[in-house]
PDB file as gemmi writes it, atoms N, CA and C in Angstrom:
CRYST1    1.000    1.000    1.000  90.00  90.00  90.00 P 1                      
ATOM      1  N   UNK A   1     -19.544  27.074 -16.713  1.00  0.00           N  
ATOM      2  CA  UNK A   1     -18.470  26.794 -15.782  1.00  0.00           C  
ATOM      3  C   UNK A   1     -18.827  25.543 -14.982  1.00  0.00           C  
ATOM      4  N   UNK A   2     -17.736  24.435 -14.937  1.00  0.00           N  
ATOM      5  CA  UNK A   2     -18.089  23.398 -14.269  1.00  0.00           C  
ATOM      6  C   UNK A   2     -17.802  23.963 -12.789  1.00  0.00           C  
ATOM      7  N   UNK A   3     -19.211  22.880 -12.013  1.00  0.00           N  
ATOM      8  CA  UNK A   3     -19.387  23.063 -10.820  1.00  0.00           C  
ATOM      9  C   UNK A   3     -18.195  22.405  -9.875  1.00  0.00           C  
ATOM     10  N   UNK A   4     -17.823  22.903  -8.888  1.00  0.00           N  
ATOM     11  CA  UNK A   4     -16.893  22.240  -7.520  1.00  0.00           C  
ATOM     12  C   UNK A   4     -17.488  21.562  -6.595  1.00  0.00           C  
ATOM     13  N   UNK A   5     -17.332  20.051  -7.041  1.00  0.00           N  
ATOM     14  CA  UNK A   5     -18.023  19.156  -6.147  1.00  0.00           C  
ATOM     15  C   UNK A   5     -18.074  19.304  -4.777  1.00  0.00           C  
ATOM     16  N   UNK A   6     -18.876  19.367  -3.992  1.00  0.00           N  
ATOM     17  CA  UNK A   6     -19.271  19.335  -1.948  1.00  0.00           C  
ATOM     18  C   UNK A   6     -17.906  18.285  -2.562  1.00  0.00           C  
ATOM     19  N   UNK A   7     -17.143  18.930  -0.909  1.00  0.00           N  
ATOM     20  CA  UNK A   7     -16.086  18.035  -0.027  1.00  0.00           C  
ATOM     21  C   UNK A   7     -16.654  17.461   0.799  1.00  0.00           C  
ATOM     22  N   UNK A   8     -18.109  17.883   1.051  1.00  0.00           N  
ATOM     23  CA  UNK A   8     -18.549  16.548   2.489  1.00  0.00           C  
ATOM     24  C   UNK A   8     -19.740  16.189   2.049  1.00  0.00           C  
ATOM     25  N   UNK A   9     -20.312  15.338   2.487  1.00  0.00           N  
ATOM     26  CA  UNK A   9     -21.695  14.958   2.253  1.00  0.00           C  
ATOM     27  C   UNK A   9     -22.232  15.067   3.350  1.00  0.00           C  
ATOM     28  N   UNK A  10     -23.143  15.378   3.109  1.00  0.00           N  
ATOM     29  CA  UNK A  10     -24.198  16.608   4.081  1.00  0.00           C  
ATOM     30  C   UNK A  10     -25.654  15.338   4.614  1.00  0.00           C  
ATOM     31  N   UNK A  11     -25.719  13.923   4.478  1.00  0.00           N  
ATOM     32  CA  UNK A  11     -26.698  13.477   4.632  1.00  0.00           C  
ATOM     33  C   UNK A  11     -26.694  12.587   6.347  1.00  0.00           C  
ATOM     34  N   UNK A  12     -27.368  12.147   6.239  1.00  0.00           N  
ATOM     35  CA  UNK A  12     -27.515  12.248   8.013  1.00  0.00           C  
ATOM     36  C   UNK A  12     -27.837  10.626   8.357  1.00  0.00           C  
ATOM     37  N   UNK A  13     -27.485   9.799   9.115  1.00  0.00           N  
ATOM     38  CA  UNK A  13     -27.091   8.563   9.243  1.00  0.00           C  
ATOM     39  C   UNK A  13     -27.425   8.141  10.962  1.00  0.00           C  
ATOM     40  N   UNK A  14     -28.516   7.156  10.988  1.00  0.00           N  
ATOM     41  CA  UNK A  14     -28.869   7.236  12.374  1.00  0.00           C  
ATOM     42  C   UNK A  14     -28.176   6.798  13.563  1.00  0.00           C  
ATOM     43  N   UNK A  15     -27.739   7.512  14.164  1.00  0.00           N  
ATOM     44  CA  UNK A  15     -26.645   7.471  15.406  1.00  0.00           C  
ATOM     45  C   UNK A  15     -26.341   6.185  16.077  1.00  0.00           C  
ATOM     46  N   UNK A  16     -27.804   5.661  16.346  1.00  0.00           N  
ATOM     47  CA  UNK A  16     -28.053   4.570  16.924  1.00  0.00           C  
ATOM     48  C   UNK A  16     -27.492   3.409  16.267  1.00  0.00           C  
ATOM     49  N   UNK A  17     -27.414   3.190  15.185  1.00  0.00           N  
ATOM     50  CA  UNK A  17     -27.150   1.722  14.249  1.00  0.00           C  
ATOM     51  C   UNK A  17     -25.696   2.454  13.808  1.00  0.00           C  
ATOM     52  N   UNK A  18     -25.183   1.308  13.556  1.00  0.00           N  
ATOM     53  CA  UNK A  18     -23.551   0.967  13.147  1.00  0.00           C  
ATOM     54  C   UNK A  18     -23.451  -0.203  12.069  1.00  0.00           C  
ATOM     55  N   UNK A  19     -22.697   0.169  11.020  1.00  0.00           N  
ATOM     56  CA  UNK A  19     -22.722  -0.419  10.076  1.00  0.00           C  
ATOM     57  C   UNK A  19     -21.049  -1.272   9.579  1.00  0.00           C  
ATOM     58  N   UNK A  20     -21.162  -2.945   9.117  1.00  0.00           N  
ATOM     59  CA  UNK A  20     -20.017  -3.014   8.312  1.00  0.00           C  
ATOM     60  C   UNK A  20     -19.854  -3.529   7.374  1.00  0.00           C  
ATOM     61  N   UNK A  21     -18.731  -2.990   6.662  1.00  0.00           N  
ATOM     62  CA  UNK A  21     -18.810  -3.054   5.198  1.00  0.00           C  
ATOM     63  C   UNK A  21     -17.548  -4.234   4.709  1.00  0.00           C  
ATOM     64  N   UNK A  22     -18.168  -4.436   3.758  1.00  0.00           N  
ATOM     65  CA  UNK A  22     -16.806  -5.877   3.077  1.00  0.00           C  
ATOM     66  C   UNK A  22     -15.903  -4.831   2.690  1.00  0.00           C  
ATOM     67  N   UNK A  23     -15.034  -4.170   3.370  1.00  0.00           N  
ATOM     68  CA  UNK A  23     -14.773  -3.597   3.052  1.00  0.00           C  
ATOM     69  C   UNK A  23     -14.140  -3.164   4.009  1.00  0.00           C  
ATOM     70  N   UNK A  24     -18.678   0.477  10.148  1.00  0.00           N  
ATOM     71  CA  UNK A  24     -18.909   0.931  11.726  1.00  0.00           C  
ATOM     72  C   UNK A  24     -19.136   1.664  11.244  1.00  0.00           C  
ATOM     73  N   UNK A  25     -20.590   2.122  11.694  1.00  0.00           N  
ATOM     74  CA  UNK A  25     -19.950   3.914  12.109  1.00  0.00           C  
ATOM     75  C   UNK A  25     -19.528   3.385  13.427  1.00  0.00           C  
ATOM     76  N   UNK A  26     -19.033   4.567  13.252  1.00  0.00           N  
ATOM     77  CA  UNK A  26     -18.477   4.928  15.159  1.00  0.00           C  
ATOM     78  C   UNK A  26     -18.512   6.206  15.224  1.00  0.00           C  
ATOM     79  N   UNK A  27     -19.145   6.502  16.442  1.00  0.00           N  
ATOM     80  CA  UNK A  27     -19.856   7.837  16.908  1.00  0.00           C  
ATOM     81  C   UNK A  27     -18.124   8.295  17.733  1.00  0.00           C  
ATOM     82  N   UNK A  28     -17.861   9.619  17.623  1.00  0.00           N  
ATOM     83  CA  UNK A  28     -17.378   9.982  18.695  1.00  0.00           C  
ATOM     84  C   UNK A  28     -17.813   9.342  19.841  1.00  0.00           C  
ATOM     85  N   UNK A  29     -18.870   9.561  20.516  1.00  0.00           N  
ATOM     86  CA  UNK A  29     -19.407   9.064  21.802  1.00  0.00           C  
ATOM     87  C   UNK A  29     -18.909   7.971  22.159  1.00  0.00           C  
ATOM     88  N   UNK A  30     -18.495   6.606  20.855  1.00  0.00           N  
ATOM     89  CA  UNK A  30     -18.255   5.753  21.603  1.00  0.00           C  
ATOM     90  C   UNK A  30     -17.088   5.120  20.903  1.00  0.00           C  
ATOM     91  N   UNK A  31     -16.129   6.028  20.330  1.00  0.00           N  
ATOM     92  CA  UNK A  31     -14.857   6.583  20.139  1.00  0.00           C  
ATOM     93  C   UNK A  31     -14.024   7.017  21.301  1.00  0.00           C  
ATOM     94  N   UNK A  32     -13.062   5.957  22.092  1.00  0.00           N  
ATOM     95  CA  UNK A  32     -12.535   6.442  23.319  1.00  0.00           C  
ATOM     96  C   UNK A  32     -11.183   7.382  23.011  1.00  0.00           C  
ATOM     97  N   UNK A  33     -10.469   8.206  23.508  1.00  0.00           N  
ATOM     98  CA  UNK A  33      -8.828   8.614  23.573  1.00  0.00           C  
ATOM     99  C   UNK A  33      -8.712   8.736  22.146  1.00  0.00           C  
ATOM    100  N   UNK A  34      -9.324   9.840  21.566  1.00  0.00           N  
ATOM    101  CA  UNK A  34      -9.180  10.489  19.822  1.00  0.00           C  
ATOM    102  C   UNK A  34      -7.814  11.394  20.552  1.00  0.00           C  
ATOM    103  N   UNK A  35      -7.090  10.841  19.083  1.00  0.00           N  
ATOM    104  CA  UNK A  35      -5.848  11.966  19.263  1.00  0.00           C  
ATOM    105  C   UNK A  35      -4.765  11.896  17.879  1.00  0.00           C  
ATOM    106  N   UNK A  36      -4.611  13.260  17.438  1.00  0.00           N  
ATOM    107  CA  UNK A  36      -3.532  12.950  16.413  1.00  0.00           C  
ATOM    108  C   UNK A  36      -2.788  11.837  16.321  1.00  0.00           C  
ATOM    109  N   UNK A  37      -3.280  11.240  15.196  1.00  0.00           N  
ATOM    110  CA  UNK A  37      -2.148   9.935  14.118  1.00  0.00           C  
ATOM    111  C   UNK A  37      -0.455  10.704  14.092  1.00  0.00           C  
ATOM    112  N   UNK A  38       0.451   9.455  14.193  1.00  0.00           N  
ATOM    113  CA  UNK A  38       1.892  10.171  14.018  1.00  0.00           C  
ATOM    114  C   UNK A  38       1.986  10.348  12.337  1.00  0.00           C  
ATOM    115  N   UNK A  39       1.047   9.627  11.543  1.00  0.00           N  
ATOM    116  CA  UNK A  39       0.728   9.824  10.041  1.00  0.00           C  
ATOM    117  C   UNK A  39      -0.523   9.687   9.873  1.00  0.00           C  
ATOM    118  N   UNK A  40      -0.724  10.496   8.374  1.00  0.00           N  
ATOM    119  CA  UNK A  40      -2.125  10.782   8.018  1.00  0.00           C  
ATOM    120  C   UNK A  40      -2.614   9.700   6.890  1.00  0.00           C  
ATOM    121  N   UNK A  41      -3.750   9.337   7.299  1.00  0.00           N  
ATOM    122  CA  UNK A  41      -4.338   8.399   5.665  1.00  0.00           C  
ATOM    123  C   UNK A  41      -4.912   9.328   5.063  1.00  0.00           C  
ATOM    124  N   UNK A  42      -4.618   8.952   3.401  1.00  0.00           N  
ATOM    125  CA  UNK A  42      -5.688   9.724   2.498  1.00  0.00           C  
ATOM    126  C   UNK A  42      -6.658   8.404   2.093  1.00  0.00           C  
ATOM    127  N   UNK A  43      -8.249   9.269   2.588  1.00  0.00           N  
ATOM    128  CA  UNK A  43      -8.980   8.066   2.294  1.00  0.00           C  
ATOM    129  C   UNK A  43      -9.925   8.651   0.888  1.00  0.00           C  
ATOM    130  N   UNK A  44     -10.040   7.876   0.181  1.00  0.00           N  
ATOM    131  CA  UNK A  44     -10.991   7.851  -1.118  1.00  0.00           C  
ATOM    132  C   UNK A  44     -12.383   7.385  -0.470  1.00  0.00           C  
ATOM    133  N   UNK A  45     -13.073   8.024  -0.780  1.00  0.00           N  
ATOM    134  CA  UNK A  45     -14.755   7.983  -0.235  1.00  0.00           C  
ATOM    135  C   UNK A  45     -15.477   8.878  -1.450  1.00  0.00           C  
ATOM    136  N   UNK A  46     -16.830   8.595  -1.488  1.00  0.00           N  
ATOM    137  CA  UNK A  46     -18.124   9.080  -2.216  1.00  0.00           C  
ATOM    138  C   UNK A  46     -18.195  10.627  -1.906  1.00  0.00           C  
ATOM    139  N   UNK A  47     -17.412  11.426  -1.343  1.00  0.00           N  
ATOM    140  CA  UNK A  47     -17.320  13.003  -1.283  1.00  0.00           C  
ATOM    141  C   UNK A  47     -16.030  13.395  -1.941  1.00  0.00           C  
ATOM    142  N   UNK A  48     -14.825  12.166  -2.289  1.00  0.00           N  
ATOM    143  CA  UNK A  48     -13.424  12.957  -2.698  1.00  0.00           C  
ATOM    144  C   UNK A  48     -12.536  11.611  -1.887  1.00  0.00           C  
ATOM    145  N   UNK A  49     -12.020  12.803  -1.709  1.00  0.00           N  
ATOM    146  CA  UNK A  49     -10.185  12.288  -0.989  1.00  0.00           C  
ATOM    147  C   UNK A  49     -10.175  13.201   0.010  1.00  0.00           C  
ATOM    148  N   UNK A  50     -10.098  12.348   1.492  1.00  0.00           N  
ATOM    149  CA  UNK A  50     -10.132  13.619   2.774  1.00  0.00           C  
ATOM    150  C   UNK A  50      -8.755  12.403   3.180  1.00  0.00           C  
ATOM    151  N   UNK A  51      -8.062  13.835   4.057  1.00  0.00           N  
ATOM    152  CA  UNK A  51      -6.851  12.917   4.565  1.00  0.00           C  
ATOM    153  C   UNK A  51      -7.496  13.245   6.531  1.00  0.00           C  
ATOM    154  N   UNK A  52      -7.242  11.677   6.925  1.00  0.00           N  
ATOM    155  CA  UNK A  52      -7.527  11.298   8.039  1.00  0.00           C  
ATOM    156  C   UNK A  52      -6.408  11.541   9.194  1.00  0.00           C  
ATOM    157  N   UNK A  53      -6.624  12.475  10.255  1.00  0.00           N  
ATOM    158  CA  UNK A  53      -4.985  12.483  10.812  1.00  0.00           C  
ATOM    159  C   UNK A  53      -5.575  12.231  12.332  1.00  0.00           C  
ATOM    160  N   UNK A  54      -6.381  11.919  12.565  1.00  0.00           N  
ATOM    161  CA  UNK A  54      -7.038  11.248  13.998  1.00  0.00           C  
ATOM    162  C   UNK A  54      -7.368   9.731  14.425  1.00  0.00           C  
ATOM    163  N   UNK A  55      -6.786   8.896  14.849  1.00  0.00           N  
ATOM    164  CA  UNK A  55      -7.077   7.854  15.306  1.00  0.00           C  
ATOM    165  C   UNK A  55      -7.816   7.830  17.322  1.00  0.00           C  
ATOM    166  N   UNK A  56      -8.289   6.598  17.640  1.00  0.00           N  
ATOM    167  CA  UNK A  56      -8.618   6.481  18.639  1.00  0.00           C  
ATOM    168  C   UNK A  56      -9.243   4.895  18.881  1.00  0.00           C  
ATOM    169  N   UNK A  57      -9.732   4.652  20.155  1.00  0.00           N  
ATOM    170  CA  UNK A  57      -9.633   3.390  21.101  1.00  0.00           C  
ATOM    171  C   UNK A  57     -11.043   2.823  20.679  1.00  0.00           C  
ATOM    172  N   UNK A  58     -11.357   2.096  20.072  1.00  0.00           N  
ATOM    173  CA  UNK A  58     -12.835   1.055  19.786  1.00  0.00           C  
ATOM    174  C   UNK A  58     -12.992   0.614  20.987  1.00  0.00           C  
ATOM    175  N   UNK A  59     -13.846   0.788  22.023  1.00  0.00           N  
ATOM    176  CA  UNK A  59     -13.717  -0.346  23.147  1.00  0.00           C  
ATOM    177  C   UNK A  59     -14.249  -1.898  22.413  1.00  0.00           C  
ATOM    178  N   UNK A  60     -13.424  -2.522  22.975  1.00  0.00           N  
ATOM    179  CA  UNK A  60     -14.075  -4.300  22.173  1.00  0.00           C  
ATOM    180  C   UNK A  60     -13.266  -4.671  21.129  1.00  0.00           C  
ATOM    181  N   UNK A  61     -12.912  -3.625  20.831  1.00  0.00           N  
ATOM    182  CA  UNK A  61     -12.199  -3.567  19.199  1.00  0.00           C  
ATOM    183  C   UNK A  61     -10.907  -3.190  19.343  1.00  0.00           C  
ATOM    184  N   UNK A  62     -10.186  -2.378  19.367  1.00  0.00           N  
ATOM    185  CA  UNK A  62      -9.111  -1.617  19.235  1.00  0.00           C  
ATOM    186  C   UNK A  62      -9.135  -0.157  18.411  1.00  0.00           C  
ATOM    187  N   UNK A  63      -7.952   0.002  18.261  1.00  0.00           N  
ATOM    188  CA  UNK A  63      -7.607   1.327  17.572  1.00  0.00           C  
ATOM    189  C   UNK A  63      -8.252   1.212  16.060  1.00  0.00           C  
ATOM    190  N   UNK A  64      -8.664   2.364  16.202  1.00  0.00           N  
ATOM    191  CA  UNK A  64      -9.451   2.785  14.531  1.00  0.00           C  
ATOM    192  C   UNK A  64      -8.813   4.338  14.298  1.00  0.00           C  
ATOM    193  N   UNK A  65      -9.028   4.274  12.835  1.00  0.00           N  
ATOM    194  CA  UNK A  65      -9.017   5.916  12.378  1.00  0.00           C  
ATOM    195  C   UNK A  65     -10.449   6.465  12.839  1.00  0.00           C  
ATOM    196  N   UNK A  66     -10.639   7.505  13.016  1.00  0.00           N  
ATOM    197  CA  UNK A  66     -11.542   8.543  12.714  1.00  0.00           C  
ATOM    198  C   UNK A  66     -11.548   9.835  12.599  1.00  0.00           C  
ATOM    199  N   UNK A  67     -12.544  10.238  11.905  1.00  0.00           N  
ATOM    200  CA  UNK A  67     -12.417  11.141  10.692  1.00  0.00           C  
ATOM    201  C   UNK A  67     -14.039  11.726  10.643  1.00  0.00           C  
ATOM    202  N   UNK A  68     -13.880  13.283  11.902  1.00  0.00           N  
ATOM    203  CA  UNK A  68     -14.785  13.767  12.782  1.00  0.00           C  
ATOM    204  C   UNK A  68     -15.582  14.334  11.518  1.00  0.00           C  
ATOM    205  N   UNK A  69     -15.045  14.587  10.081  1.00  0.00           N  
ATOM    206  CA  UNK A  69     -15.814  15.366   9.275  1.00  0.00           C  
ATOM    207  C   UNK A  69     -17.260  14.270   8.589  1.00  0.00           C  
ATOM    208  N   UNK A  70     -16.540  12.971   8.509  1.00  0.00           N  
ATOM    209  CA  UNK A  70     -17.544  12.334   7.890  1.00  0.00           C  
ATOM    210  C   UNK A  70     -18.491  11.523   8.252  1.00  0.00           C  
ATOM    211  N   UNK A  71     -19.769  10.849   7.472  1.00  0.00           N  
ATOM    212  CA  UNK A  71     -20.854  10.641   8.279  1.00  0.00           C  
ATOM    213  C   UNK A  71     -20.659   9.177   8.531  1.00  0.00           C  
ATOM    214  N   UNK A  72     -19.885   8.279   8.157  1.00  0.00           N  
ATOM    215  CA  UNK A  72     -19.363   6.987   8.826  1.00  0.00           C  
ATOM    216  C   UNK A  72     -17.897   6.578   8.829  1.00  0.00           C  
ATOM    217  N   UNK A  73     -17.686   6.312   9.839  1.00  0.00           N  
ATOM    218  CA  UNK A  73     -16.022   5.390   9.841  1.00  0.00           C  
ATOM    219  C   UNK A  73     -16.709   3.961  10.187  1.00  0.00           C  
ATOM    220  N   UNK A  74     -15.798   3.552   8.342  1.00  0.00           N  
ATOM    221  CA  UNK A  74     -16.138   1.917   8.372  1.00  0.00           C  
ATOM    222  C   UNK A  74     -14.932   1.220   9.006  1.00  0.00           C  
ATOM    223  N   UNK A  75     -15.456  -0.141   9.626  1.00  0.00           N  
ATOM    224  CA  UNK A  75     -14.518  -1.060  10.064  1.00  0.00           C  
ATOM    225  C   UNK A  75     -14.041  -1.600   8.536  1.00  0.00           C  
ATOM    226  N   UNK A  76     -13.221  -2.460   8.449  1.00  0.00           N  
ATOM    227  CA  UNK A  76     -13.161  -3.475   7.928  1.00  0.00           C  
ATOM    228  C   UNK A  76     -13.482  -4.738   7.730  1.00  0.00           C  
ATOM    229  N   UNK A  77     -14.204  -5.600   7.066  1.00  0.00           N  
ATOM    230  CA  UNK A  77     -14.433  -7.141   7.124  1.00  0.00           C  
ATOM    231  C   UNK A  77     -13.571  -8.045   7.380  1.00  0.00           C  
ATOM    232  N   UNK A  78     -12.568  -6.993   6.560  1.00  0.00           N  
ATOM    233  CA  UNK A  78     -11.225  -8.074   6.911  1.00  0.00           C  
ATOM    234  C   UNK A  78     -10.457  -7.915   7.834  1.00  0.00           C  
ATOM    235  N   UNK A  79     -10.600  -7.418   8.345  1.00  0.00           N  
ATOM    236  CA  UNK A  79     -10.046  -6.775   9.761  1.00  0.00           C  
ATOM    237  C   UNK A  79     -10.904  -7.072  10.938  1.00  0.00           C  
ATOM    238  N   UNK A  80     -12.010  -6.905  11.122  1.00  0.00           N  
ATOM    239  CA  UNK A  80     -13.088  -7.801  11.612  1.00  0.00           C  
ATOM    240  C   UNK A  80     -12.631  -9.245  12.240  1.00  0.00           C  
ATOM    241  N   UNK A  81     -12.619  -9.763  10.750  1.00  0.00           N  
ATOM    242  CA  UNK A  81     -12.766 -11.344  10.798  1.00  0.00           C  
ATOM    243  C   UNK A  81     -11.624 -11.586  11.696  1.00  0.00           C  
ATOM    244  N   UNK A  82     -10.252 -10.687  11.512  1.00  0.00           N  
ATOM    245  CA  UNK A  82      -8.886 -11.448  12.109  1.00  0.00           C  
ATOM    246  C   UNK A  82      -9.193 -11.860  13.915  1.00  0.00           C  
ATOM    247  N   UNK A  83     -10.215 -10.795  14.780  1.00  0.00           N  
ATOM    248  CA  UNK A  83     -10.684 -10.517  15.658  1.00  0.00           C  
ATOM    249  C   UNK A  83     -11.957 -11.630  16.101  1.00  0.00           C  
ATOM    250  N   UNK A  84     -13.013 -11.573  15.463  1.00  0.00           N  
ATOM    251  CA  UNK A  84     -13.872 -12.422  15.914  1.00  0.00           C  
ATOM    252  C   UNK A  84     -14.384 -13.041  14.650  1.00  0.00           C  
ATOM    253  N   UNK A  85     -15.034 -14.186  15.286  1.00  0.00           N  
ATOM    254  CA  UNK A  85     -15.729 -14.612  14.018  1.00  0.00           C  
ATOM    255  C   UNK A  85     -17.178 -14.120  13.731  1.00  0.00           C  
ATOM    256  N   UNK A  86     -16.964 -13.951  12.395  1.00  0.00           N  
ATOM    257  CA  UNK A  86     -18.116 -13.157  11.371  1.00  0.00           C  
ATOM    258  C   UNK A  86     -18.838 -14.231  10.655  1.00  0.00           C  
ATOM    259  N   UNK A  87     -20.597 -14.039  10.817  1.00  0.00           N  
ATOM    260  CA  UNK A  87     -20.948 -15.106  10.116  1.00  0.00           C  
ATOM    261  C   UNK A  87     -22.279 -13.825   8.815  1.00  0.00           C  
ATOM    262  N   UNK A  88     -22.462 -14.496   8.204  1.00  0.00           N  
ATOM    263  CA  UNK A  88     -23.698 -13.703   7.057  1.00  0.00           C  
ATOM    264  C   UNK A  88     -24.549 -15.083   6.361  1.00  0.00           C  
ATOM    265  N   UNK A  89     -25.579 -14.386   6.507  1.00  0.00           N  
ATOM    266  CA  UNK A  89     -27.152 -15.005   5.985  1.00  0.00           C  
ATOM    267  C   UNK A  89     -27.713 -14.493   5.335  1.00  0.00           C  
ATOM    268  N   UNK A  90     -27.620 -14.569   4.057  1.00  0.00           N  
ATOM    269  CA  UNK A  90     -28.403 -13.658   3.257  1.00  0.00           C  
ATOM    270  C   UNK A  90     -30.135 -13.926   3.251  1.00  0.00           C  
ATOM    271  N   UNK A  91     -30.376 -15.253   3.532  1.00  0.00           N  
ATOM    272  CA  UNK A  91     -31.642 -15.553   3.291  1.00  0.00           C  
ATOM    273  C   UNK A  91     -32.503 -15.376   4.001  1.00  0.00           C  
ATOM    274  N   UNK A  92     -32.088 -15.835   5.728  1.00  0.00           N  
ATOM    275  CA  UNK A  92     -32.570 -15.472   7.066  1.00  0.00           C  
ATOM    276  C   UNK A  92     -32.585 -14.138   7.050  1.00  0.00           C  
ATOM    277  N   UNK A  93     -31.793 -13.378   7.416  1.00  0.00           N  
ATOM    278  CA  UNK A  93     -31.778 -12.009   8.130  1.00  0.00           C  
ATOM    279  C   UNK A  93     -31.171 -11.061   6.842  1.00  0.00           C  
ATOM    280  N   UNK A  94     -30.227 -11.365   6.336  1.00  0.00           N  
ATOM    281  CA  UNK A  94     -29.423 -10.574   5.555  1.00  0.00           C  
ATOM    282  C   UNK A  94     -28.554  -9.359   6.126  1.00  0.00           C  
ATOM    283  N   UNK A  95     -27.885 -10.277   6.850  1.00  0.00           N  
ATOM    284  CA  UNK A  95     -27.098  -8.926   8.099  1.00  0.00           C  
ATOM    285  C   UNK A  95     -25.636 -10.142   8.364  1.00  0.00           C  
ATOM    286  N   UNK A  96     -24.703  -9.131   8.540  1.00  0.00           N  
ATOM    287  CA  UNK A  96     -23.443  -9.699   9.390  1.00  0.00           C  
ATOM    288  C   UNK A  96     -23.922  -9.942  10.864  1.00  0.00           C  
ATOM    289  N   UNK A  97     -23.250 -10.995  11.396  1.00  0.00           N  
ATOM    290  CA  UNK A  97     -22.855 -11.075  12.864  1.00  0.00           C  
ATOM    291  C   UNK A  97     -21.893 -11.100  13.517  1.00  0.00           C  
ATOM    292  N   UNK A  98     -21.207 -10.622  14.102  1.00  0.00           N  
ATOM    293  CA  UNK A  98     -20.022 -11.171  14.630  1.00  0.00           C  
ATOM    294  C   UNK A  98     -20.312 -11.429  16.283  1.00  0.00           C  
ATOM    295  N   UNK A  99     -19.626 -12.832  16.460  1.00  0.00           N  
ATOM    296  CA  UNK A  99     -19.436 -13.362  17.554  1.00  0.00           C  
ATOM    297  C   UNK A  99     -18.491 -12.718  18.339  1.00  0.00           C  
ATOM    298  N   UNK A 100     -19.161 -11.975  19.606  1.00  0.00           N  
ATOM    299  CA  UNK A 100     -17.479 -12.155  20.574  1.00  0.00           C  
ATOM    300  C   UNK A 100     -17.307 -13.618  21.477  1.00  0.00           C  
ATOM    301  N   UNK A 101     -16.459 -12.789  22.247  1.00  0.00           N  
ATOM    302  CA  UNK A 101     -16.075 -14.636  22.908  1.00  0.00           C  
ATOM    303  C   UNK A 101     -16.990 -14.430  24.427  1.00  0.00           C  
ATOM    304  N   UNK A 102     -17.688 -13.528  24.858  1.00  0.00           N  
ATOM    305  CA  UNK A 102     -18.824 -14.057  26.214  1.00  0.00           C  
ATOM    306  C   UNK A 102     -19.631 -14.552  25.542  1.00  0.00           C  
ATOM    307  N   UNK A 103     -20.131 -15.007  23.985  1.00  0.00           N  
ATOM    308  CA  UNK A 103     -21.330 -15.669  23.196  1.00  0.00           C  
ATOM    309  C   UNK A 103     -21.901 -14.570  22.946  1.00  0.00           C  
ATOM    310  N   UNK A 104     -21.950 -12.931  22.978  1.00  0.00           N  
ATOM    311  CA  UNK A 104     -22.891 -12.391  22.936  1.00  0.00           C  
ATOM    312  C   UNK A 104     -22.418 -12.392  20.945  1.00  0.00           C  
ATOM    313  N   UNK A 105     -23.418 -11.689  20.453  1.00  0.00           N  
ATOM    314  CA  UNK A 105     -22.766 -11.466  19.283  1.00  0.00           C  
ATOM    315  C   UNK A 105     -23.328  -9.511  19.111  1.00  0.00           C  
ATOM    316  N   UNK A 106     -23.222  -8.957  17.888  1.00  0.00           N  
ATOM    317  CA  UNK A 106     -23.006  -7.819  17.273  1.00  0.00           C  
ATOM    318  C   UNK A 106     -23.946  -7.481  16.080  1.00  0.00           C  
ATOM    319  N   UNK A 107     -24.830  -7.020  15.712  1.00  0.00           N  
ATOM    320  CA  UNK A 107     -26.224  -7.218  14.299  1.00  0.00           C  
ATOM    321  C   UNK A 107     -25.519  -6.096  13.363  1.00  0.00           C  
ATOM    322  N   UNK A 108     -25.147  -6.388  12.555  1.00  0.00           N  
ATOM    323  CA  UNK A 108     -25.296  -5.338  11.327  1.00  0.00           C  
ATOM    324  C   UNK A 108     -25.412  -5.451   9.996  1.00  0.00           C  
TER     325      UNK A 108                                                      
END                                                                             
């Protein structure tokens, strides 16, 4: 009998660091005003298809989905970029940056 794939992935992702993809986490904690979406996304991820029906406030950023079951909510790159400018070094550091506008910038 074929097995029923885990709906979640069970692996554990360090709180502290935030990640983005060409393609954040974001902690609850620093996830402001979570509250039912007036519509739901179905998102395709490495556990399945979970449908997302919670959005909330990025401070710095704006409104994002999140989606309390899983172990990261990614930003977008391209969504990112429209916002600040994004620079990458593969050779130096091998990390994104993004610039805000006080000069500070963002490591990931």
């Amino acid at each position: 009998m074929k097995q029923k794939r885990q709906s979640r992935d069970t692996r554990q992702l360090d709180p502290s660091r935030q990640s983005i993809n060409s393609g954040h986490i974001q902690e609850q904690e620093t996830t402001k005003n979570i509250h039912d979406a007036k519509k739901a996304l179905s998102l395709h991820c490495n556990a399945g298809i979970a449908m997302v029906n919670k959005i909330g406030d990025l401070p710095g950023y704006g409104t994002v989905w999140f989606y309390e079951d899983g172990i990261a909510n990614i930003l977008s790159l391209n969504n990112v970029k429209k916002k600040y400018r994004v620079t990458y070094d593969s050779t130096a550091y091998d990390c994104f940056e993004v610039h805000k506008a006080d000069g500070t910038k963002r490591v990931f």
